[in-house]
N, C-alpha and C positions, 0 to 999 in steps of 0.2 A: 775658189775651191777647185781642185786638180780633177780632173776624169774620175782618176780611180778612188777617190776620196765619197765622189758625188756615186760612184756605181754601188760604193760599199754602202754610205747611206740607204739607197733603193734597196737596197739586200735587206739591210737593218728593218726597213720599214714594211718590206712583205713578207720578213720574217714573224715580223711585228704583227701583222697582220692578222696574219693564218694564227699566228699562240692566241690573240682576241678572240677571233671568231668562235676559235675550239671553247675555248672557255665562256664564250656567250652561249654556244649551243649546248654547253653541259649545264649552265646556269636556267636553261628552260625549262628542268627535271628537278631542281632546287625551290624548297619553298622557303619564303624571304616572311621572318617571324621579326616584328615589331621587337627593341631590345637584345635581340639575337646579330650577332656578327655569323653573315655568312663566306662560305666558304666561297663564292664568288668573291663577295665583297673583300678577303683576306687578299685573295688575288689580284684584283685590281689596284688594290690599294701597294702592292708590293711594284708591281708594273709602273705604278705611276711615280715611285721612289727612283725604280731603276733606269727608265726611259724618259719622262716628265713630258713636256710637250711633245713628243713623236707619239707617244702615249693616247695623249689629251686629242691628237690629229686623228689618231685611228678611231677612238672612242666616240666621237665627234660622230663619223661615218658608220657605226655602226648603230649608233641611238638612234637617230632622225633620216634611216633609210625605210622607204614605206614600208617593206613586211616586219620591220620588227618587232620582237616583243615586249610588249609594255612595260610588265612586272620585272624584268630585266632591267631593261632603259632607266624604269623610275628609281631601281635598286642604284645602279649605274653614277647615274645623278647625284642621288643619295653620296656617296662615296666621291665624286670628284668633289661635291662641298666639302667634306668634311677631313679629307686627306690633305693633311700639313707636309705640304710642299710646296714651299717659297718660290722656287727659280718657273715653277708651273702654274704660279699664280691668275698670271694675266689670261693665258690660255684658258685655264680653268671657269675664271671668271666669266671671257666672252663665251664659251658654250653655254654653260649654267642661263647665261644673259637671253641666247640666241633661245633655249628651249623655251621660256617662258612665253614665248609667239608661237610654239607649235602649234597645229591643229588638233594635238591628240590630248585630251585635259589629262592623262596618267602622267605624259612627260611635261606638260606645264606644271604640275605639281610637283614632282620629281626634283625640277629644274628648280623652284621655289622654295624649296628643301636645303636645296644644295647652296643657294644665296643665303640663308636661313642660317647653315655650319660654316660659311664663308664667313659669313660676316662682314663684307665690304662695303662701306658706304658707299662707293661708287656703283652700285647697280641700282641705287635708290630711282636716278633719273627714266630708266629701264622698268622700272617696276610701277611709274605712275604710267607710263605709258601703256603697259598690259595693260593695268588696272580701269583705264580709260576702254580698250578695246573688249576687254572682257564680258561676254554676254552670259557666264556661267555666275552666279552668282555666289556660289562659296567658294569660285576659284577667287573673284574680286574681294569677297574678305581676306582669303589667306597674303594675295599678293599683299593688300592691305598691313596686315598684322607684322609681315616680314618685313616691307617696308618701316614699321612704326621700329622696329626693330633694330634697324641701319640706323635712322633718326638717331635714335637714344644709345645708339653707336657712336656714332660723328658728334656728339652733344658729350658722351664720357670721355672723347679724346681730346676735345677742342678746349674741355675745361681741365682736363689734364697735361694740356701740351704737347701732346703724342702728335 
């Protein structure tokens, strides 16, 4: 990658940045209704079309920095599961992955959510291992259920040939 190629990215990405933040801190006055698409969530979900992993990188940093807001975060989550976008998959995946070890049970559920609209078998391995550390107990069911979920995931492809 050239200088000026690597500088424009840095631009790109604290461009990137500052649009997230604004729009995380307008999302703390937004109430996030079950069934309802919010208007964060519209937003993020368009970001993560137009940027994809640069996206997925900044997102990353703004969920699992210590003051953040929960109700955000967990929204957050919500949305990077359930946003179809292939090229941002893997990305997507290991955050979703990485929250389910947070110390804050909103964004381990969140993050559980978000595996949940993924739907990837490959977090199964990730999901016994919470499930193992988990001392919450209806966070160890849900991991639980999402888990049973990938299962009969991997079980409808393998017999499909997918």
């Amino acid at each position: 990658i050239s200088t000026a190629s690597a500088t424009e990215n840095e631009q790109s990405l604290k461009h990137l940045q500052s649009f997230i933040n604004s729009i995380f801190e307008e999302a703390k006055i937004e109430t996030f209704e079950y069934g309802i698409e919010s208007e964060f969530a519209k937003k993020l979900d368009l970001l993560i079309y137009k940027y994809g992993d640069m996206a997925i990188e900044v997102l990353q940093r703004l969920v699992f920095q210590d003051d953040a807001d929960t109700d955000v975060g967990y929204e957050a989550l919500r949305v990077i599961g359930r946003t179809e976008h292939e090229s941002s998959l893997t990305s997507r995946l290991k955050l979703l992955q990485r929250g389910i070890f947070s110390s804050v049970s909103q964004i381990k559920n969140g993050s559980a959510l978000g595996l949940a609209y993924l739907d990837d078998p490959k977090a199964i391995p990730f999901l016994m291992q919470a499930i193992e550390r988990e001392t919450i107990e209806w966070l160890r069911e849900y991991f639980q259920q999402v888990t049973d979920q990938l299962e009969n995931t991997l079980k409808c492809r393998t017999s499909s040939g997918n």
